[in-house]
C-alpha positions in Angstrom: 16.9 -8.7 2.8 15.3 -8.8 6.5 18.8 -10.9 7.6 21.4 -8.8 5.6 19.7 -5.2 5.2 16.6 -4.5 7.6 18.1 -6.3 11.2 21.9 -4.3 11.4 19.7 -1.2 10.1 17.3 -1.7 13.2 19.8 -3.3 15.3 21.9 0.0 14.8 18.9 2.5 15.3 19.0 4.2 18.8 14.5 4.3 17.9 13.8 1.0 17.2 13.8 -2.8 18.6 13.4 -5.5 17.5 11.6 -8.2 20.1 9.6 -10.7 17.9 9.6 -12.6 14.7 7.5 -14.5 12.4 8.5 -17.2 9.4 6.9 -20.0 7.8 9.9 -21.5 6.9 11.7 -23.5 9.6 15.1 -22.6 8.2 14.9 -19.2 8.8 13.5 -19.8 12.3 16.6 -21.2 13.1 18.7 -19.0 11.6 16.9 -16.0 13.4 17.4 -18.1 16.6 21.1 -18.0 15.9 21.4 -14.3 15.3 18.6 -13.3 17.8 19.0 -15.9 20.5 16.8 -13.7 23.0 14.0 -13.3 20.4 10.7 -14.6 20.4 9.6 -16.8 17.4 6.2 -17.2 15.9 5.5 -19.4 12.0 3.0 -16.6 10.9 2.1 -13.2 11.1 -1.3 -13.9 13.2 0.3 -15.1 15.9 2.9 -12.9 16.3 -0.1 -10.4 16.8 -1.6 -12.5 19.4 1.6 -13.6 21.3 2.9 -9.5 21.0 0.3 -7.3 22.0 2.8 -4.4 23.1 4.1 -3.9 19.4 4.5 -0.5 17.9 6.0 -1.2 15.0 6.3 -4.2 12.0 8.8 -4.7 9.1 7.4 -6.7 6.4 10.4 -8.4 3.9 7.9 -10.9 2.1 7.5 -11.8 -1.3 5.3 -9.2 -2.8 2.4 -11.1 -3.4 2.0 -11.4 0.9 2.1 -7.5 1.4 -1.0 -6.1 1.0 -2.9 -8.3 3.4 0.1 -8.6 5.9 0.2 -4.3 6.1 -3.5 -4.4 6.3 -3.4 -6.3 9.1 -0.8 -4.4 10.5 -2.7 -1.0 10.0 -6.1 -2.5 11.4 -3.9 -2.7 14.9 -2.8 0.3 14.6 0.9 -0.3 13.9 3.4 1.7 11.8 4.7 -0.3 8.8 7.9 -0.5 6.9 7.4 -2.8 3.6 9.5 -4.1 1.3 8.9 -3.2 -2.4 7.1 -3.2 -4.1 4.1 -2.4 -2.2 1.5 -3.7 -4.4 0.6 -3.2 -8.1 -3.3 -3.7 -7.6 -5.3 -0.3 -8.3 -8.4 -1.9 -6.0 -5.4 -2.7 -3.3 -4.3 0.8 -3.1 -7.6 1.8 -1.7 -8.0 -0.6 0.7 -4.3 0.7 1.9 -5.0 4.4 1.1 -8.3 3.3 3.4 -6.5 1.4 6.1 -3.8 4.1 6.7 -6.0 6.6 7.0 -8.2 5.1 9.9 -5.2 3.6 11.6 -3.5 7.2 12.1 -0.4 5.5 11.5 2.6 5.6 8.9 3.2 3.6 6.1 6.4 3.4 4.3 8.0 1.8 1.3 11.6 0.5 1.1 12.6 3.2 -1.3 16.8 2.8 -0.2 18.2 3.3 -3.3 17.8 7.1 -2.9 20.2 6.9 -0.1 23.1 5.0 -2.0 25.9 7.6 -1.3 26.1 8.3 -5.1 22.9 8.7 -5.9 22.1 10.7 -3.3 24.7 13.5 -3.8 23.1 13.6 -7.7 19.4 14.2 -5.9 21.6 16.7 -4.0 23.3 18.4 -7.0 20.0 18.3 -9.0 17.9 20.0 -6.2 21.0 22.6 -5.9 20.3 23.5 -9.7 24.0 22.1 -10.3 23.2 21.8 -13.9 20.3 23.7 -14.3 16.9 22.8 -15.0 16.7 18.9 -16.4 16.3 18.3 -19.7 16.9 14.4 -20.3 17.7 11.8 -17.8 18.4 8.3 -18.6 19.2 5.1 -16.2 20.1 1.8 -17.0 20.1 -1.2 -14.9 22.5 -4.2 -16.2 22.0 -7.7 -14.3 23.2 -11.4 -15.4 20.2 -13.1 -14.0 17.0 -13.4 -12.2 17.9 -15.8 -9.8 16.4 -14.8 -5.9 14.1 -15.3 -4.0 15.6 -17.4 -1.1 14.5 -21.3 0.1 11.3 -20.5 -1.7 13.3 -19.5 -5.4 10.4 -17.0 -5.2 11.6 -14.9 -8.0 10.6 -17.2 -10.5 7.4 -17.5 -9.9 5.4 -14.3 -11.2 2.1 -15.2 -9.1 4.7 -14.6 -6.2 6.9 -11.7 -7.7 4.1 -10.0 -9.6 6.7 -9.6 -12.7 10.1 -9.6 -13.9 13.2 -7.1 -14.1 10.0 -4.2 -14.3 9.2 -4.9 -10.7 12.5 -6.1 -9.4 14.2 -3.1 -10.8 12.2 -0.5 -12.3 10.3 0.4 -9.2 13.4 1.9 -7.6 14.0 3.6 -11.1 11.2 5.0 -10.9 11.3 6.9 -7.9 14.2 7.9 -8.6 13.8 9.5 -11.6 11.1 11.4 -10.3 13.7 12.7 -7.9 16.0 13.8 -10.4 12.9 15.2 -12.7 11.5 17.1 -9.8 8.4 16.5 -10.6 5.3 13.2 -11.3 5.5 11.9 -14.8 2.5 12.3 -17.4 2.9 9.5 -19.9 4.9 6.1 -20.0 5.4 3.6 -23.1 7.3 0.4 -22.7 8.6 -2.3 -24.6 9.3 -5.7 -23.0 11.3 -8.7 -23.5 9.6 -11.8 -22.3 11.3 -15.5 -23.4 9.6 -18.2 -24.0 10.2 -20.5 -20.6 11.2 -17.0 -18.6 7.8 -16.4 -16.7 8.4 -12.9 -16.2 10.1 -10.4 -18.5 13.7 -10.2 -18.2 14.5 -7.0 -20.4 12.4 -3.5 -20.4 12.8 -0.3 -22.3 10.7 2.2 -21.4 10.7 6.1 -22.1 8.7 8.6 -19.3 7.4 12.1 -20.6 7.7 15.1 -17.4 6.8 18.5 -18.0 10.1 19.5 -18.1 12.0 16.9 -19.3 12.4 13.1 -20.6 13.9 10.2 -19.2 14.3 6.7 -20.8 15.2 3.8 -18.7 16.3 0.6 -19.6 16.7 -2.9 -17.8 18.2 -6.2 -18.5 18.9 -9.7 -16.8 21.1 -10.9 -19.8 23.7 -8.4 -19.7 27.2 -10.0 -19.5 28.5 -8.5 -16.4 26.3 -6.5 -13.1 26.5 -2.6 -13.5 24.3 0.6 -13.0 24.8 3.8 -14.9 23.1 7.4 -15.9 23.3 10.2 -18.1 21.5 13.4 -16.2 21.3 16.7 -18.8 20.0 19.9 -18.2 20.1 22.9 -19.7 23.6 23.7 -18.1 25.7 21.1 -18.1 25.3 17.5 -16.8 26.1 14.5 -14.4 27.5 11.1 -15.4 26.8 8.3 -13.3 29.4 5.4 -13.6 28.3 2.8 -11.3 31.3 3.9 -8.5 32.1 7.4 -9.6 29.9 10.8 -10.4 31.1 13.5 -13.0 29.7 16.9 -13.3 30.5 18.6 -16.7 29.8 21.6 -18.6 30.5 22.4 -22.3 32.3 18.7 -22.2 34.8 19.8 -19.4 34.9 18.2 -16.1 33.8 20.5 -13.4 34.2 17.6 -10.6 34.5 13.9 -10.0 33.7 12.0 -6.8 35.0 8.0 -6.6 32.9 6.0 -3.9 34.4 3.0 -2.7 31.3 0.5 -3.6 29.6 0.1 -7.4 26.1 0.6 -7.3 26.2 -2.7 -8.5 27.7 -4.5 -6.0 25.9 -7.1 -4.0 22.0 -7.3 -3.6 21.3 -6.2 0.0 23.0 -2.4 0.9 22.6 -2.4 4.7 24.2 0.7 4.8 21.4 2.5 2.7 18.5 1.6 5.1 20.1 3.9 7.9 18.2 6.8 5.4 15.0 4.5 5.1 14.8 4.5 8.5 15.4 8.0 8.9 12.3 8.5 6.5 10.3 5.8 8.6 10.5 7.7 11.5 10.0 11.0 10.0 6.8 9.6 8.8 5.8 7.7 12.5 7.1 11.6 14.1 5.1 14.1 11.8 1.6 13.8 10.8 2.1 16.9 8.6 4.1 14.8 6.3 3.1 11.4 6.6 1.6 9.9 3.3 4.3 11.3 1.1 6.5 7.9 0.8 2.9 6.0 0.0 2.1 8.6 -2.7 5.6 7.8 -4.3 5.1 4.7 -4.2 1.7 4.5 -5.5 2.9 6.3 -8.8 5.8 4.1 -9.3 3.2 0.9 -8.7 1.1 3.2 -11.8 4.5 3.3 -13.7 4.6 -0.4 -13.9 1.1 -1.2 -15.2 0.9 1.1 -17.6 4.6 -0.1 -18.8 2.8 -3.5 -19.0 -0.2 -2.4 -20.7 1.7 0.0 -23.2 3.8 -3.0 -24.2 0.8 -5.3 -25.1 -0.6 -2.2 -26.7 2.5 -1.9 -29.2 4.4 0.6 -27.4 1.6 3.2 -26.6 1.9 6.2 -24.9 -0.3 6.2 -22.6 -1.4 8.8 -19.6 -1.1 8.8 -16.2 -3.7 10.9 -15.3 -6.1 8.2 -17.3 -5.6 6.1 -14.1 
């Protein structure tokens, strides 16, 4: 992700530049050196602060189990932070954030880029517009073949270093953005997981989301046969189709309009182009105090989503509350 998604975003940003980086691994030093021949190298994040005390910025692209205390440094120096997702899925870690970026005066942002796929971002568009009228049920489903990732380190498959499965890998972006499509912050959640034997992590998820206008139910697999994305978006006056490359608007069953986009939603991994609009976000929060806070609060309730998705599965497939948290 920093290689193939974060650097041409920077590197293509009239704002930022980048001038340091920091990796343990000795592989990636070197391939930074080739790309970056001009940049300065550091094997950790500590010394990158020492040797860089001029830095306004940092971009963390970790696995998530290295974010929390890697932002918290960050925001202690009184740097605005990009982060990978997902953020954290600690309650007691929130705080310390919530605490953190509130004393540093600086912004904080999630890599939420899926909401700036061109697709998906003309249905936020067409929902917001009222295109099919207030929403009534929205359903997304995510289909994978595998949970291979995670680099050199094959840190996917390792949930101490992940934090989860397909729930985390996946369901964090679903999350915010079917919050986006709703309009609105969910009330309940209830879940039901798949979770091999020999796995570590689940690899398949159901789970259903009650708003206060409408439903949603989600689903996400690794064990599908072949990669694709697609959603179902009703409202009380007609409704969108989303077919991994193509969006269909449609009332009474007849086709109001169909837009083709040259890349499937499920193509590829890494989506340079869609951090051009998480950058754009970045520095909307790093610009405007009066809005800064509002990526970390999405955030925070897709982290919510996810443990009470966990804890609804061991409970049987509960409902259970958000405002309980």
């Amino acid at each position: 992700m920093a290689e193939l998604a974060h650097l041409p975003a920077l590197q293509n940003h009239p704002e930022f530049r980048v001038v340091a980086v920091a990796d343990p691994l000795p592989e990636r030093r070197d391939r930074c050196r080739a790309l970056l021949p001009q940049i300065r190298l550091y094997t950790d994040m500590e010394a990158l602060f020492l040797g860089e005390p001029e830095l306004d910025f940092v971009d963390i692209c970790t696995p998530p189990h290295a974010h929390t205390p890697l932002v918290l440094a960050a925001l202690k120096r009184g740097l605005h932070v990009l982060c990978e997702k997902p953020l954290t899925l600690s309650p007691g870690e929130w705080r310390q954030l919530n605490q953190a970026m509130a004393r540093s005066s600086t912004a904080l942002v999630t890599v939420h880029n899926w909401k700036y796929a061109p697709l998906l971002s003309l249905s936020l568009e067409q929902m917001q517009a009222g295109a099919i009228g207030s929403p009534r049920k929205l359903t997304w489903e995510v289909h994978r073949t595998s949970s291979m990732g995670g680099g050199l380190s094959s840190w996917r498959q390792d949930p101490a270093n992940s934090l989860g499965g397909i729930l985390v890998d996946h369901g964090w972006h679903a999350f915010y953005l079917l919050m986006a499509w709703a309009g609105g912050e969910p009330r309940a959640v209830k879940a039901r997981l798949l979770n091999p034997p020999g796995a570590g992590a689940e690899v398949e998820a159901e789970v259903d989301i009650e708003f206060s206008t409408c439903e949603a139910r989600l689903f996400l697999t690794w064990q599908a046969p072949q990669r694709s994305n697609r959603g179902r978006l009703q409202g009380n006056s007609g409704e969108i189709i989303l077919a991994d490359d193509q969006l269909i608007r449609t009332t009474n069953n007849n086709i109001l309009e169909s837009h083709p986009f040259p890349e499937k939603l499920s193509a590829g991994s890494h989506h340079p182009q869609w951090m051009a609009g998480v950058l754009r976000e970045f520095m909307e929060e790093i610009s405007d105090a009066g809005i800064r806070g509002r990526n970390f609060r999405e955030a925070e309730i897709c982290s919510r989503l996810i443990r009470l998705a966990y804890d609804s599965h061991q409970a049987g497939g509960k409902w259970l509350s958000l405002t309980c948290q």
